[in-house]
C-alpha positions as CSV (number, residue, x, y, z in Angstrom):
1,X,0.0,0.0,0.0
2,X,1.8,3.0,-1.1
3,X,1.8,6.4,1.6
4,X,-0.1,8.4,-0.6
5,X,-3.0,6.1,-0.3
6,X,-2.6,5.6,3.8
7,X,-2.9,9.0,3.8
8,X,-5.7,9.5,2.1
9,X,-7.5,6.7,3.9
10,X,-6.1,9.0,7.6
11,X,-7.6,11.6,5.8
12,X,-11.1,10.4,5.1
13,X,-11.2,8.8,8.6
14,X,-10.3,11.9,10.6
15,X,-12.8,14.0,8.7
16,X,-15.3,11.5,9.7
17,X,-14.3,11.0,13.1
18,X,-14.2,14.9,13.6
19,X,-17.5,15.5,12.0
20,X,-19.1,12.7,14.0
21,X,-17.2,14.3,17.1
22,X,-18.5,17.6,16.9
23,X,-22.1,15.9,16.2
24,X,-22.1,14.2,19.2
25,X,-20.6,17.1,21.8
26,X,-24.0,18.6,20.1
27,X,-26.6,16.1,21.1
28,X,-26.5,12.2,20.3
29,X,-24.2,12.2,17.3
30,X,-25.0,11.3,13.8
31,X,-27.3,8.4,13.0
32,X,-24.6,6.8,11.1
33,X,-20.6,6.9,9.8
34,X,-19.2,6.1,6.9
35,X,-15.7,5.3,7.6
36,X,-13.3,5.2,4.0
37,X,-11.3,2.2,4.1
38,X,-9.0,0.6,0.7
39,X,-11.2,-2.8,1.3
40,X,-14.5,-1.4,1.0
41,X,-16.1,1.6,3.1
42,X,-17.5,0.6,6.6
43,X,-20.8,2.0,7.0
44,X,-21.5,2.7,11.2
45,X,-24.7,2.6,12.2
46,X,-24.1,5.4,15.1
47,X,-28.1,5.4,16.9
48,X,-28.6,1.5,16.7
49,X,-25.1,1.0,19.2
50,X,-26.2,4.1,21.4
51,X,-29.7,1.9,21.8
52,X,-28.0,-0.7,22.9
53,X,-24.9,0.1,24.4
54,X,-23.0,2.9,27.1
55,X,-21.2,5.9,25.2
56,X,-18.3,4.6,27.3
57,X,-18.3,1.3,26.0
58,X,-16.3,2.6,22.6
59,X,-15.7,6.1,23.3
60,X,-12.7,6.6,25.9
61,X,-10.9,9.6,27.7
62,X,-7.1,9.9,28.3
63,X,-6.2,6.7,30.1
64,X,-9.2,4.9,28.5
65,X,-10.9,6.4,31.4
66,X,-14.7,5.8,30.7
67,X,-16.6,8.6,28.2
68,X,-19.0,10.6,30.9
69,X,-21.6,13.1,29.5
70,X,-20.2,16.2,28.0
71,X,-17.0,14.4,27.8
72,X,-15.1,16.4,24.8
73,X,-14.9,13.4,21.9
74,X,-11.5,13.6,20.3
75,X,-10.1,11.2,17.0
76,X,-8.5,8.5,17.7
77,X,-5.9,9.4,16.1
78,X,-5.0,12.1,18.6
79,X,-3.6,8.9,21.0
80,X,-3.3,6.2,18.5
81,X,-1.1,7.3,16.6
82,X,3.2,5.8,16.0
83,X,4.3,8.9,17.6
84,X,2.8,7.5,20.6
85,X,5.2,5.8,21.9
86,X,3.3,4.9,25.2
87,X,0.5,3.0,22.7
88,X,1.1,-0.4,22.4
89,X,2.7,-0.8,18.7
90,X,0.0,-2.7,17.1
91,X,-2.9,-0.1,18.6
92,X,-0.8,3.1,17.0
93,X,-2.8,2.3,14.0
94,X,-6.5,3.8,14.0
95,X,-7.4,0.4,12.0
96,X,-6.0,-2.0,14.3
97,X,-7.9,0.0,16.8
98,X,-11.1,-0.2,15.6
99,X,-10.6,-3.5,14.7
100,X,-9.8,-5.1,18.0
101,X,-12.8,-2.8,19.5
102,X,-15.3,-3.7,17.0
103,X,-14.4,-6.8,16.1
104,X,-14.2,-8.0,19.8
105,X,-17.4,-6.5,20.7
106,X,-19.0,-8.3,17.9
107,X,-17.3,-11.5,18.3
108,X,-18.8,-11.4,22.0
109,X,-22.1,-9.7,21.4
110,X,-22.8,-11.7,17.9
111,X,-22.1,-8.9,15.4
112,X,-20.6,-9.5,12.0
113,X,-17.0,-10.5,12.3
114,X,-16.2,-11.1,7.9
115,X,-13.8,-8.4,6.3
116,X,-16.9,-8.4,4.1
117,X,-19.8,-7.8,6.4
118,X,-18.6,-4.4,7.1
119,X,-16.4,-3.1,4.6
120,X,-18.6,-2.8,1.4
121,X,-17.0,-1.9,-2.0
């Protein structure tokens, strides 16, 4: 995968991230995300996990202290990130990330766990 397209993936997921931040510092956040990605994009359905689960449950604080109401939402990539040398090496990736968060969660909760399931060309 060459930089220029890593970058442009960063790019796209920041954007998201940051417009999904400052939508949910505003009330409840968007209803859904769609996250870039080079093997398809990965639609979020935002409202249907706030039904069933805690803000804190995904969203996490310095620390990964626990997300409490008016908590300000930052990217993930403000922390996981490779000049982050206090982030284990495989979580300085936003990807691996949201990988072992999502993926986990679904393996245990019976959510889709297939490359294809989620990411959607």
């Amino acid at each position: 995968m060459s930089r220029k397209s890593i970058f442009s993936m960063v790019i796209a997921f920041v954007f998201a991230l940051v417009v999904g931040g400052v939508a949910v510092a505003a009330d409840t956040g968007p209803e859904q995300i769609v996250l870039k990605a080079k093997k398809g994009d990965v639609t979020f359905h935002h409202h249907k996990h706030q039904a069933k689960f805690k803000c804190g449950e995904c969203h996490h604080g310095p620390g990964h202290s626990e997300y409490k109401e008016g908590m300000k939402i930052q990217t993930c990539e403000k922390c996981h990130n490779k000049q982050n040398a206090e982030m284990p090496k495989k979580l300085q990736k936003t990807m691996n990330a949201f990988h072992t968060n999502c993926k986990g969660c679904h393996k245990e909760k019976g959510g889709p766990t297939k490359c294809n399931q989620c990411h959607k060309k």
